[in-house]
C-alpha positions as CSV (number, residue, x, y, z in Angstrom):
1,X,-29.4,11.3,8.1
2,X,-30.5,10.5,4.7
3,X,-27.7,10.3,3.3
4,X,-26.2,8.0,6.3
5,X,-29.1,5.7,5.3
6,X,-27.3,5.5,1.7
7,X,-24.6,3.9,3.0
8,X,-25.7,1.7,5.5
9,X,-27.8,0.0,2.8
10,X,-25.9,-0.1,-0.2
11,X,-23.3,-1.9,2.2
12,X,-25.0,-5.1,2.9
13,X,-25.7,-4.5,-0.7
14,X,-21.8,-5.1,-2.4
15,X,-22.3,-8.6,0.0
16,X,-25.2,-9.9,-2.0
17,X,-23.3,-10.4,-5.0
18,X,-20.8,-13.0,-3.4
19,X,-22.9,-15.3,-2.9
20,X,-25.6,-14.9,-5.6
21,X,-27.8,-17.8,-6.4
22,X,-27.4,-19.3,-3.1
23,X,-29.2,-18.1,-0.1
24,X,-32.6,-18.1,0.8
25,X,-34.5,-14.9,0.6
26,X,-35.8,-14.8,4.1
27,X,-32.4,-15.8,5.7
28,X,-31.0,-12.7,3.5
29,X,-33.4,-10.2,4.8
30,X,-32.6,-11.1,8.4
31,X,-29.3,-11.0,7.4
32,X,-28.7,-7.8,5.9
33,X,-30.7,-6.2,9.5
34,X,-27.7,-8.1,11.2
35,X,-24.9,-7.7,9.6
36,X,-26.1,-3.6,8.8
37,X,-26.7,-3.0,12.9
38,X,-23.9,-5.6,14.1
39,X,-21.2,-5.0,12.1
40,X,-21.8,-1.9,9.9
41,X,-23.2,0.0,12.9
42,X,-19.9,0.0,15.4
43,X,-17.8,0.2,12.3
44,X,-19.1,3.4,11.0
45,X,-18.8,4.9,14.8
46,X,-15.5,4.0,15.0
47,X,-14.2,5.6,11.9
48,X,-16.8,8.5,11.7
49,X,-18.7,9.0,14.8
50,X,-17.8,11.3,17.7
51,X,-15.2,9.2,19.9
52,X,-15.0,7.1,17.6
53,X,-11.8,5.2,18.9
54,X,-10.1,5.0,15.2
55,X,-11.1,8.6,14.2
56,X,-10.0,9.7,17.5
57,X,-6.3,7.6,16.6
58,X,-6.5,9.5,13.2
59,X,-7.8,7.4,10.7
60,X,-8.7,9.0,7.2
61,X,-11.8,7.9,5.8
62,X,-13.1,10.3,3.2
63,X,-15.7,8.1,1.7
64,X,-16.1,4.9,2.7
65,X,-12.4,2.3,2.3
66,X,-13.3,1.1,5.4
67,X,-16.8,1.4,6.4
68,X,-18.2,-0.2,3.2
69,X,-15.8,-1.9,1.1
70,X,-13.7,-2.8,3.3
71,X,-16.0,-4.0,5.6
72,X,-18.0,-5.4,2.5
73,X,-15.5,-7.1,1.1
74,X,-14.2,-9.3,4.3
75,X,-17.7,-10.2,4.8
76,X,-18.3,-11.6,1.3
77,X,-15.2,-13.6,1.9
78,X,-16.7,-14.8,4.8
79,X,-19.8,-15.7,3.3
80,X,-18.8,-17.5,0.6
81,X,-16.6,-19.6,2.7
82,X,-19.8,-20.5,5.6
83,X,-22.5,-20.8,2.5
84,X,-20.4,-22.8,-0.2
85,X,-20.1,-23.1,-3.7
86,X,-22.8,-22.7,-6.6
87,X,-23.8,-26.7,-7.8
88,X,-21.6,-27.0,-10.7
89,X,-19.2,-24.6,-10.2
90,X,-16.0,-25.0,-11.8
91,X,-18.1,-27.6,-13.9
92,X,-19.6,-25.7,-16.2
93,X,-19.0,-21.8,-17.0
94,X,-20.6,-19.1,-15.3
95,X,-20.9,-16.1,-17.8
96,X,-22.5,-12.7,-17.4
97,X,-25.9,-12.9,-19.1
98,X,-26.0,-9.4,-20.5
99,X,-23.1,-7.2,-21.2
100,X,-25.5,-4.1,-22.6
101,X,-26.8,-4.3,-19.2
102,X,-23.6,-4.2,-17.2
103,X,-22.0,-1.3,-19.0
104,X,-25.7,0.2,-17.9
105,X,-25.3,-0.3,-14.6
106,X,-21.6,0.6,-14.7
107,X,-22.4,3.9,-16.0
108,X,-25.0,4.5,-13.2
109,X,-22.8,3.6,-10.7
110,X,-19.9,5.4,-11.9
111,X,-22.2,8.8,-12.1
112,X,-23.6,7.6,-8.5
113,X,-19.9,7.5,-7.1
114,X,-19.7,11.4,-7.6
115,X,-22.6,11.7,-4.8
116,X,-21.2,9.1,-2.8
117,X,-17.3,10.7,-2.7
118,X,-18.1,14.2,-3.3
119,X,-21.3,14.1,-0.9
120,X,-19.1,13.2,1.6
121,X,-17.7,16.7,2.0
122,X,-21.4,17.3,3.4
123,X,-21.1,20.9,1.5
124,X,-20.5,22.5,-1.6
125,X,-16.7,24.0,-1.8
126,X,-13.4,23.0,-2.5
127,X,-13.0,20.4,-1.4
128,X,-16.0,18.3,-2.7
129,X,-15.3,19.4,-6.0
130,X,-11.6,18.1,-5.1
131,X,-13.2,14.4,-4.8
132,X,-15.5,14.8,-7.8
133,X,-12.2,15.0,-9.9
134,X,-10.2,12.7,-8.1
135,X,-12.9,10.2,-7.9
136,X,-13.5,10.9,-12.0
137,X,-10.1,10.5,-12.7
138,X,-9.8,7.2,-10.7
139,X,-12.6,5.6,-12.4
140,X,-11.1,6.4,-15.8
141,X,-7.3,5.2,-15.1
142,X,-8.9,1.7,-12.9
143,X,-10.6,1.4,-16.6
144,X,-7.3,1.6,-18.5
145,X,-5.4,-0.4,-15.9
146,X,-7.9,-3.6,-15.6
147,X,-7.9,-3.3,-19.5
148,X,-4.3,-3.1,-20.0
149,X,-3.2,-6.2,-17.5
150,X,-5.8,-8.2,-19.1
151,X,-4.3,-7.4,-22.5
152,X,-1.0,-8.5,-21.6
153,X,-2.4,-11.6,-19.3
154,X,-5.2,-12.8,-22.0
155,X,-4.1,-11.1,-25.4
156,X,-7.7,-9.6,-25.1
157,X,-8.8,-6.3,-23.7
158,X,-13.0,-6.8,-22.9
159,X,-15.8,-4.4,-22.4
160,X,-16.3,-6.7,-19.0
161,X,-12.8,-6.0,-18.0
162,X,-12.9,-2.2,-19.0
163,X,-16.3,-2.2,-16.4
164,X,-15.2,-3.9,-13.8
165,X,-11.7,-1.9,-13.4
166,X,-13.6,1.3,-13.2
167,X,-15.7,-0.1,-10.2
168,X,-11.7,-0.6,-9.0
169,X,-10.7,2.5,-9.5
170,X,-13.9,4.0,-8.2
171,X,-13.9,1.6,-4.8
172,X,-10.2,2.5,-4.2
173,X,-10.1,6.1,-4.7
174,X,-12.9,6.3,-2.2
175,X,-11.2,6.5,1.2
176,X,-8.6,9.0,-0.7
177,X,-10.9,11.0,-2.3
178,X,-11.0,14.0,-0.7
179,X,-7.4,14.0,0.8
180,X,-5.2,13.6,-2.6
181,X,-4.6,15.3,-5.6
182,X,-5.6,14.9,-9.3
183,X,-1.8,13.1,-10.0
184,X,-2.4,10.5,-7.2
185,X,-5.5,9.9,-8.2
186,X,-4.0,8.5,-11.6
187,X,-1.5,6.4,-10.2
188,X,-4.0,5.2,-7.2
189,X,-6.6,4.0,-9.8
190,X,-4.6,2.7,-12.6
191,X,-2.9,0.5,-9.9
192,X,-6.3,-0.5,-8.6
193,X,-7.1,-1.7,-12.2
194,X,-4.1,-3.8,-12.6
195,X,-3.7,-5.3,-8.7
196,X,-7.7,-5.8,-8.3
197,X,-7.7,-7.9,-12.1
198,X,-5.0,-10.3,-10.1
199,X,-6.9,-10.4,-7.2
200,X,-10.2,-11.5,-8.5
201,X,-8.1,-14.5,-10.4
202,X,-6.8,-15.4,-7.0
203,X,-10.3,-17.1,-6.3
204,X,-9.7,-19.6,-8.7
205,X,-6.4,-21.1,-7.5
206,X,-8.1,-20.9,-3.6
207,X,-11.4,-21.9,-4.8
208,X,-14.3,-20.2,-3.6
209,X,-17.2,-18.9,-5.2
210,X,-17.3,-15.2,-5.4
211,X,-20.5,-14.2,-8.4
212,X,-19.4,-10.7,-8.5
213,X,-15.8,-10.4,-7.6
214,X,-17.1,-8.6,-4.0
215,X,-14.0,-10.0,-2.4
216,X,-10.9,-9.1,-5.1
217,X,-12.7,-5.5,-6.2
218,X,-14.2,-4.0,-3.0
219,X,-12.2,-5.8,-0.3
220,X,-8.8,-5.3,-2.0
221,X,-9.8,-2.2,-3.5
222,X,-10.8,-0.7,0.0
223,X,-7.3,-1.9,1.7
224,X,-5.6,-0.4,-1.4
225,X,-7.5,2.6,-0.9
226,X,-6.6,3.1,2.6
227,X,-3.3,2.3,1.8
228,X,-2.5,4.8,-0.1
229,X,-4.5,7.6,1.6
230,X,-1.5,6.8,4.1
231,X,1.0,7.4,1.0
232,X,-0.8,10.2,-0.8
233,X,-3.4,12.6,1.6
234,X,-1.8,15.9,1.7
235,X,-3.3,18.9,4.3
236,X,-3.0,20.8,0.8
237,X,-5.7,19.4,-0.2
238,X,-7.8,19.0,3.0
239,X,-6.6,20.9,6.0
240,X,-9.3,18.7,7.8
241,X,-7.0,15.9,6.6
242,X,-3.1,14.9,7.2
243,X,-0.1,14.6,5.3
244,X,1.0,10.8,4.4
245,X,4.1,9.5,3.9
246,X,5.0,10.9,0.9
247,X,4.1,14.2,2.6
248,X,7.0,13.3,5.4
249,X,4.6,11.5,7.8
250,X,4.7,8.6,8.3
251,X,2.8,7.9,11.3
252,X,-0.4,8.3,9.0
253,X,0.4,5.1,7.3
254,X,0.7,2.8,10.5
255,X,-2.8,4.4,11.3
256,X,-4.1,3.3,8.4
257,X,-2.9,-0.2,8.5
258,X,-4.2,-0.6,11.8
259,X,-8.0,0.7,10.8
260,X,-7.6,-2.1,8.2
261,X,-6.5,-5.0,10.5
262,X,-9.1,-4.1,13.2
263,X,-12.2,-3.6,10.5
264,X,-10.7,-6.9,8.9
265,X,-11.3,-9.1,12.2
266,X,-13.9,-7.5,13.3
267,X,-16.4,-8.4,10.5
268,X,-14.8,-11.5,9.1
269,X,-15.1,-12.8,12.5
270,X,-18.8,-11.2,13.2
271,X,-20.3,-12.5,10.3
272,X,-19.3,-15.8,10.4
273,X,-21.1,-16.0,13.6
274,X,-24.1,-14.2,12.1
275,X,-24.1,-16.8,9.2
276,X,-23.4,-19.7,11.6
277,X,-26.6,-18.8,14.1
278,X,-28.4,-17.8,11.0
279,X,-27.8,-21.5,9.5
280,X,-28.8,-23.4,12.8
281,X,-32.4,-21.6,13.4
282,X,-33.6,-21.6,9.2
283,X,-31.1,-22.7,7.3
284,X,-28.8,-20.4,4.6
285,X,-28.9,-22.3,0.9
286,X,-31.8,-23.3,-1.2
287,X,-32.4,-26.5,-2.5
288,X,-30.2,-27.8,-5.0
289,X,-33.4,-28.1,-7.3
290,X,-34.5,-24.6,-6.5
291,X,-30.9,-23.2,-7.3
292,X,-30.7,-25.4,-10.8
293,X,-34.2,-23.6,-11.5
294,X,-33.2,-20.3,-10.5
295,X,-34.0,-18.0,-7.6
296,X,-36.2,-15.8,-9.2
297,X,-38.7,-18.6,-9.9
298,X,-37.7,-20.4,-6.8
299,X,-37.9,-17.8,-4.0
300,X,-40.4,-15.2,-6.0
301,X,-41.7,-17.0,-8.6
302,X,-41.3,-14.7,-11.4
303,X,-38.9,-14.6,-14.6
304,X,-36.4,-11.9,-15.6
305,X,-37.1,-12.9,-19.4
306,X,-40.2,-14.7,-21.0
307,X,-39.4,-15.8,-24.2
């Protein structure tokens, strides 16, 4: 149960950073109660929960693709679109504040990946310590792919980059975790580095305002992840599990594509209407003073730094 609480809150968590520096904190709280029982609820008991009608079609699931950054991911998009832009943006440049920081919390959240993936075995044995290396090794090649496309796209490999393709690698391999090998895992992340780095460019040319990448990392990263748990899951690593394509079953990949495209709707659609209702009875954004000021003094009048 506890660990079921983990994921139903870090969830409405990966939204947040869409659409940082915009919304009112008390229209966020009620939010996240929302979205987490109206959206994340049904989601979960579809792919997890006894009868579950896409667990009962056969979706594979090991971790989360679907039920969090998938789910995540189309509702940041959809937030981002109802809520708006930052002022300025595309005015001036937005730059992360403190690098030391992110490769901090990087580092936390890679080691808090190996609860969240191998945890999901609910047991000690085979195959939990299967997703502990797959997940490991996913992180590390989403690293070197991000890196390496950036290289050859900017001339510049960053210590941003390097942390933001091993959230890729670690969001994708998380649906596949415990149904592929070590060797997919390789090819699953460094691919996850290199198509998630294009993806989170995309937002410029369509022009919304997504802080954190939440849309082009864990939305794209969760559709390639149950992507290629259709291409890769094997029953000889999971007899729980089934064999993909690549395995000589095919089936499992049209089952996966459909837990996308239903998950998809379904919360791009439901919180839209959540934002909409939300915005007609108290209002989503600040004012534009209190977002030139900052949120922290505005909405809790406290500062991260006192110089």
């Amino acid at each position: 149960m506890m660990f079921q609480m983990m994921f139903a809150v870090i969830t409405p968590g990966l939204i947040t950073g869409a659409f940082a520096e915009r919304m009112k904190f008390s229209t966020f709280v009620l939010f996240a109660i929302l979205w987490s029982t109206i959206v994340y609820d049904p989601v979960t008991h579809w792919v997890w929960g006894a009868g579950g009608w896409l667990k009962t079609m056969g979706v594979l699931d090991f971790a989360g693709g679907l039920v969090v950054h998938l789910s995540s991911g189309v509702a940041a998009l959809a937030a981002v679109i109802v809520i708006g832009k930052r002022h300025n943006y595309g005015k001036e440049p937005y730059m992360p504040h403190n690098l030391t920081m992110t490769i901090l919390g990087t580092a936390l959240l890679w080691f808090g990946w190996f609860g969240f993936n191998a945890g999901s075995a609910l047991s000690a044995g085979a195959v939990a310590m299967s997703a502990f290396v797959t997940t490991n090794i996913a992180g590390a090649a989403g690293t070197l792919g991000w890196v390496v496309f950036e290289w050859v796209k900017r001339g510049k490999p960053t210590v941003l980059g390097a942390a933001s393709g091993a959230v890729a690698g670690l969001a994708t391999i998380t649906p596949a975790s415990g149904f592929v090998t070590p060797l997919a895992a390789i090819i699953i992340g460094f691919v996850a580095g290199g198509v998630c780095y294009y993806a989170v460019t995309i937002k410029f040319k369509f022009k919304y305002d997504d802080a954190l990448d939440v849309v082009g990392v864990h939305g794209v990263g969760g559709v390639l992840g149950v992507i290629a748990t259709g291409l890769f899951a094997t029953l000889a690593v999971n007899a729980a599990g089934a064999n993909g394509l690549l395995y000589g079953d095919p089936r499992l990949l049209l089952i996966q594509l459909t837990g996308v495209l239903a998950i998809a709707v379904y919360s791009f659609i439901v919180t839209v209407v959540i934002l909409k209702v939300l915005d007609a009875v108290m209002g989503l954004r600040v004012t534009k003073e209190e977002e030139i000021s900052g949120l922290d003094v505005a909405q809790h009048g406290e500062e991260g730094y006192n110089m």
